[in-house]
Structure formats: structure tokens, C-alpha cells
N, C-alpha and C positions, 0 to 999 in steps of 0.2 A: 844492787837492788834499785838502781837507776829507772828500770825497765816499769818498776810497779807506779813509780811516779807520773808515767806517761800513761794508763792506763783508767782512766775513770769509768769504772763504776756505775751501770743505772740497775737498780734494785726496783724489780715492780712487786710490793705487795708489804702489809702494817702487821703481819701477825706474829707470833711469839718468834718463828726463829727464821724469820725473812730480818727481823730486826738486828735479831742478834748475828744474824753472818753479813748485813751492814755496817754493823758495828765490828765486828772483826776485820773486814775489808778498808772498812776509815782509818783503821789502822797501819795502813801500809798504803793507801790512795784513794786523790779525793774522789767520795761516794755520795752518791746523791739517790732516796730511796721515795717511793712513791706507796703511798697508802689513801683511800677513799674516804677516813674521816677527818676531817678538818680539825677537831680536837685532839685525835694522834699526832699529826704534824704540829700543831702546835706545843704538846708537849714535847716530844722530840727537838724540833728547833729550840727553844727557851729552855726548855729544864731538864735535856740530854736525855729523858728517859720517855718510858712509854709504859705507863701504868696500868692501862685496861689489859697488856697480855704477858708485861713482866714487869710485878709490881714491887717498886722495891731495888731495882736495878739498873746500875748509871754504866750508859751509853759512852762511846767515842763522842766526846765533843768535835768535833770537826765532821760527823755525820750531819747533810743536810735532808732536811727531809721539804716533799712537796704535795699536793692535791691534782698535780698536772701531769698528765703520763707524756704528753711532750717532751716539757721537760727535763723529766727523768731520762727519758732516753735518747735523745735528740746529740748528745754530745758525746755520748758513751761509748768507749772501745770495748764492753764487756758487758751483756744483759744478762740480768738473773731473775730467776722469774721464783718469785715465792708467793705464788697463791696456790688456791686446794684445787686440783685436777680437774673439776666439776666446775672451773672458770677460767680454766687454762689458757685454752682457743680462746674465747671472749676476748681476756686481758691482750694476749699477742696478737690477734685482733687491731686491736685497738691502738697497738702500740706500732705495727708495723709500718703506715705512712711515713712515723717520724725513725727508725731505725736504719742509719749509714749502712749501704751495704758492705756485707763478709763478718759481720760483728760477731763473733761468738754469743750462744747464747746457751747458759745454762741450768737447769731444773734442778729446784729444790722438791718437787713436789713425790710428795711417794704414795702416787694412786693410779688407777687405770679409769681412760674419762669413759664413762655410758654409754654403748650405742654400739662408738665405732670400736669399743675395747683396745685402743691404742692407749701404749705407752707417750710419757709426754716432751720424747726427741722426735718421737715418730709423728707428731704436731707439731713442733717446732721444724721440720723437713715439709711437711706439708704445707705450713702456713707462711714459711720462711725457707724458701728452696735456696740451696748457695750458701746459709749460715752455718759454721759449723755448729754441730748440737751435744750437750754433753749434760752430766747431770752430777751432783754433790751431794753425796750419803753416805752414810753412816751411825754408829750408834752416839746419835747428835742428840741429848736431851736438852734446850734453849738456855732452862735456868743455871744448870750446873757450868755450860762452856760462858754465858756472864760473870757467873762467879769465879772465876779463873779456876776452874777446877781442872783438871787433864783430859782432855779426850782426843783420837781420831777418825779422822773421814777421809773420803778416797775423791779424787776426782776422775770420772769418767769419759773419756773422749775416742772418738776411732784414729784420731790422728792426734799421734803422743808429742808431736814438740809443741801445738796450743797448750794439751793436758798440763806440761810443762811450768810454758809459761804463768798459769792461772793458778798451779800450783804455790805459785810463788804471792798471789795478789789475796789469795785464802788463808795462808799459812802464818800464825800468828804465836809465839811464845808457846803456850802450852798446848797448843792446837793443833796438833800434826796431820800434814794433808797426805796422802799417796797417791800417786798416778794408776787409772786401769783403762786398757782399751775395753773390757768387754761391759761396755753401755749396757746392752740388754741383757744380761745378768746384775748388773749393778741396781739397774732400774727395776728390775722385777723382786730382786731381792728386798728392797726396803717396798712393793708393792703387796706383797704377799704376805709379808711377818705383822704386818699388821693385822688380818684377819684372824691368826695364832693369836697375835696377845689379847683378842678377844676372849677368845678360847679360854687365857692362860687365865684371862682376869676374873672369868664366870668360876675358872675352879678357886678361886683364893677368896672369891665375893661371897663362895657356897660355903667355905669354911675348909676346903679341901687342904692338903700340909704342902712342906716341899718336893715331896716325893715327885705327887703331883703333877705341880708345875714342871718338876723337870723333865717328868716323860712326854710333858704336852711341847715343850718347846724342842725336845729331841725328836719326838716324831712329827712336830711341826716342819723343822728342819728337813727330813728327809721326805715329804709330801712339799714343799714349795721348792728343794730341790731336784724333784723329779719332773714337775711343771717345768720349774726356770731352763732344765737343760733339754726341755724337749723342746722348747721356742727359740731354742739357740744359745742360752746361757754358757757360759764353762764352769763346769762342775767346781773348780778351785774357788770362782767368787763366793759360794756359796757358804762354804767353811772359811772364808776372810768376812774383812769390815761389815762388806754391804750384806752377806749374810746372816751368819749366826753373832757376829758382834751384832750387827742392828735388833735380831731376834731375841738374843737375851736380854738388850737394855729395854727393849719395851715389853717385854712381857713382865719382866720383873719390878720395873720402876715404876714408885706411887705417881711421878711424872707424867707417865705414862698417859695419852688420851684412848688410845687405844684400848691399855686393858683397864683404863678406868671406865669406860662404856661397858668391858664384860664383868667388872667388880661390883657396880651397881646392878644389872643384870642377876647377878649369882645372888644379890640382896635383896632378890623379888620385886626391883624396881620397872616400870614400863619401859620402852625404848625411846618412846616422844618423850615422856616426859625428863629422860636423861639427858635426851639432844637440846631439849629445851633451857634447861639449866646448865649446857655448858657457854663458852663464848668463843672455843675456837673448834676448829673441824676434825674431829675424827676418821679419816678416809676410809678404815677397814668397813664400818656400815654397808658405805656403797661399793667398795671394791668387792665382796667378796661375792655378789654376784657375777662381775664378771669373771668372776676367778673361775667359778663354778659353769659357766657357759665356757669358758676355755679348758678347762678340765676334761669336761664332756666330748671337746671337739678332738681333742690330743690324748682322749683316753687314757688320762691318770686318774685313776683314785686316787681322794683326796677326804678321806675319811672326818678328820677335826674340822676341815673347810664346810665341808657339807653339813655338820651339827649344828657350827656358825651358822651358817648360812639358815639354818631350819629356826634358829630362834629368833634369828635379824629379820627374816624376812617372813616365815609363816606362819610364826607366832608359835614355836614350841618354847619348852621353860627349860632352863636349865638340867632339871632333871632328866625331862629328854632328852638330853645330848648328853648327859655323862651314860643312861640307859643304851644309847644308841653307840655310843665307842664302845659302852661294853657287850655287845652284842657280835662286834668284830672279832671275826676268827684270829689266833695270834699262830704266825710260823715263825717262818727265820725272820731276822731282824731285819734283814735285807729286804722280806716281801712288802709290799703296800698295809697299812690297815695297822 
């Protein structure tokens, strides 16, 4: 374990589980994580924890935290980038002047940014050509892997002796990492299942049973796997971690930011007003427009995205999208819809 010793650590980003996989990485090398309010670093440094996005929960002391993206990453043999997609580019941006060249750089982030509909390697390649780019997901709820509870995640990389190695600087007690080459499968799987646990959250917020939930997250599943593998995924990510592991813990967990936007939702709540009251970002909001512009282009139906999509964005209510799935012809289980 020689290897992780020599390996530090810059973590760009102060939210619930940018924190928490600093805190797991201070565990095995020094880490140093950078977040934009001065109040978070300060609790962080003095009192190991970080209260405004997990309240309640004690940190690696040997995490240092800073206000300066210099210095977070100026030293570092390994960047991990944990902010929400929709400030992705900005943040490596910003960080790149001070980033040694060949550093590995890895995404937390599970969204697709606006516009250019890129995944966020496929920014990391463009804004950092030459670094290798790779991405950490899984069915990762922040609170539960602080509490030492069991969980795993995969790391993603095209070239598996880094995947390897990082393997090792992630991997902590009850925290099991697995190595995958297929990035864009990895990355689209925890990009998509979030728009599902909207879905799942509007049926549980509407009063809906388990039944359910379970036919939304199974044919969720088979609509973000017919996308995933037509952009290049491989079908097997899909049925592992980064897919229906990540899809069941968030549709189903009160955790959940995701289907806690389609639970209030289902409760006849506004959309602003839900974004408004929360503090950390829910990516499915904005991803699933692009889901649905990628859809369209690759010619998948994607029946539950599209409901999503009709209440996120055009203001229909929940009963229109359960109206509207039931309106879907059903064949074989194999066809769309």
C-alpha cells in the first residue's frame, strides 16, 4: 500500500459526497479538497465535519480542506472533480493552469452538461487533452458510506492499470471499489437512472405501492439500457454497479435527491419551489432534457423519460404521466414502451 502514500489527492468540490469520497481517500493518502465557502473549510479543517450537507457526520481528520483551487490541485497526482455537471467545464477551467501534466482526472459527477450534451470525460478530454479521464459510480448514497455502512462502486477508466492503481487510493474497509473499462456505459448509467428516480419518486409521492416502483425501475432499466448501449455502452454495465445497483438505490432511497424531487412532485408540490428548498443539486431536472434530445437523435423510445420530461419541463402533473404510460401499448417485454 506504499503506492497510495505517494499519491495525493486534489478533490475539487464541498458538497454531500465530494466530501465524503475525501474523506474516504484521507484515509489511505494525504487529501486536500477544495469547496467555495469559506464556512465549509472552516468546519472541515477545525471540526472534521461539514454540517451544511452532512449533518451530523465526522470526517477523516487528516482531510484538509481549502478556498483555493490552486492549491488543491497544484500538488496533486490524482484530481477528482465533485461538482454538479452544469459547472463542470467552469470548475476544470479554472483549475487547469495549476494542473501538473498526465494527472489523472476523475468524475464524480452523474449528469450530462447543456448544450454540448457531453458526458463529463468527454470534458475532461476536451479541456485537458493528454489526462487520463475516468469516472467513480455507483449505488453511492454519501450518508450511509459515512456511517460505515457497506457499499460498492466501480472505477472507470479506458486504460485499466491507472483504473488499478486508483482502485487502491478509493478503496476503503467497507467500501468496495471494482475496476471497468467501459467509461461510457459507466457514465451514462448513473446519468440516466436519475431521471427514473424521478419518475419512481412521483409514483411513491402520488401514494402509488411497490408494485409500482418496481415496474418503473425495471422498465426504467431497460429504456436507459437501450440509449446507454446505443451510444456505445456494453450492455453488461448496465445489469452491474453503475446500472441497476445505482438505479435501485436511488429510486428507492428516502436519500435520494433525485426521487425526492419526483416525491414532492407526486405531493402536488411546484418544481421551483422544491429546487428552492433543497441545498444540494438534483442533476435528473436538467439531464433529462438532454436525455430526451439524445433519444430522439438515436431513435429510442423512452417512454418514462418522456413523462419526466413532460412534468420537469412543460408543466404537466403527475397524473399526466401516469395517464400517459398508461396509454402505452404493452407487447413483449423485450419491445420499448
Amino acid at each position: 500500500m506504499q503506492i497510495n502514500k505517494k499519491l495525493r489527492v486534489g478533490l475539487l468540490g464541498g458538497g454531500s459526497w465530494g466530501t465524503t469520497v475525501a474523506s474516504l481517500t484521507a484515509q489511505n493518502t494525504p487529501t486536500k479538497m477544495w469547496a467555495r465557502n469559506a464556512a465549509t473549510v472552516e468546519d472541515i479543517n477545525k471540526h472534521h465535519r461539514n454540517e451544511k450537507y452532512l449533518p451530523g457526520a465526522k470526517l477523516t481528520k487528516s482531510l484538509e480542506a481549502t478556498t483555493s483551487i490552486q492549491e488543491t490541485v497544484q500538488d496533486a497526482d490524482v484530481i477528482v472533480m465533485g461538482v454538479p455537471s452544469q459547472v463542470f467545464r467552469h470548475v476544470l477551467e479554472d483549475a487547469r493552469p495549476h494542473i501538473r501534466p498526465w494527472v489523472p482526472i476523475v468524475s464524480l459527477s452523474k449528469g450530462l452538461e447543456l448544450g454540448t450534451r457531453m458526458r463529463m470525460s468527454e470534458i475532461i478530454e476536451t479541456v485537458m487533452p493528454g489526462h487520463p479521464a475516468g469516472v467513480l459510480t455507483g449505488p453511492n448514497l454519501a450518508r450511509e458510506i459515512l456511517a460505515g455502512q457497506a457499499a460498492a462502486s466501480v472505477i472507470a477508466m479506458v486504460d485499466d492499470t491507472i483504473a488499478v492503481a486508483l482502485q487502491k487510493v478509493f478503496r476503503t474497509g467497507l467500501f468496495r471499489v471494482y475496476t471497468n473499462e467501459d467509461v461510457v456505459g459507466c457514465e451514462l448509467g448513473g446519468a440516466l437512472k436519475n431521471v427514473i428516480a424521478i419518475a419512481a419518486g412521483m409514483g411513491d409521492g402520488a401514494g402509488a405501492g411497490d408494485n409500482t416502483r418496481a415496474a418503473v425501475i425495471t422498465r426504467g432499466l431497460a429504456e436507459l439500457t437501450r440509449l446507454g448501449v446505443a451510444m456505445g455502452g456494453q450492455p453488461q454495465t448496465f445489469a452491474g454497479l453503475a446500472g441497476m445497483g445505482d438505479l435501485v438505490a436511488t429510486c428507492s432511497s428516502t436519500l435520494s435527491r433525485n426521487r425526492h424531487v419526483g416525491f414532492q412532485l407526486g405531493q402536488g408540490k411546484s418544481l421551483d419551489k422544491i429546487i428552492e428548498d433543497m441545498s444540494m443539486v438534483a442533476e435528473g431536472v436538467k439531464t433529462c432534457g438532454v436525455v430526451m434530445e439524445l433519444a430522439k437523435e438515436y431513435n429510442i423510445e423512452m417512454p418514462i423519460t418522456q413523462e419526466v420530461y413532460n412534468v420537469v419541463q412543460n408543466g404537466n402533473t403527475v397524473v399526466d404521466a401516469f395517464k400517459g404510460l398508461l396509454r402505452q401499448k404493452t407487447g413483449a417485454e423485450s419491445d420499448p414502451g
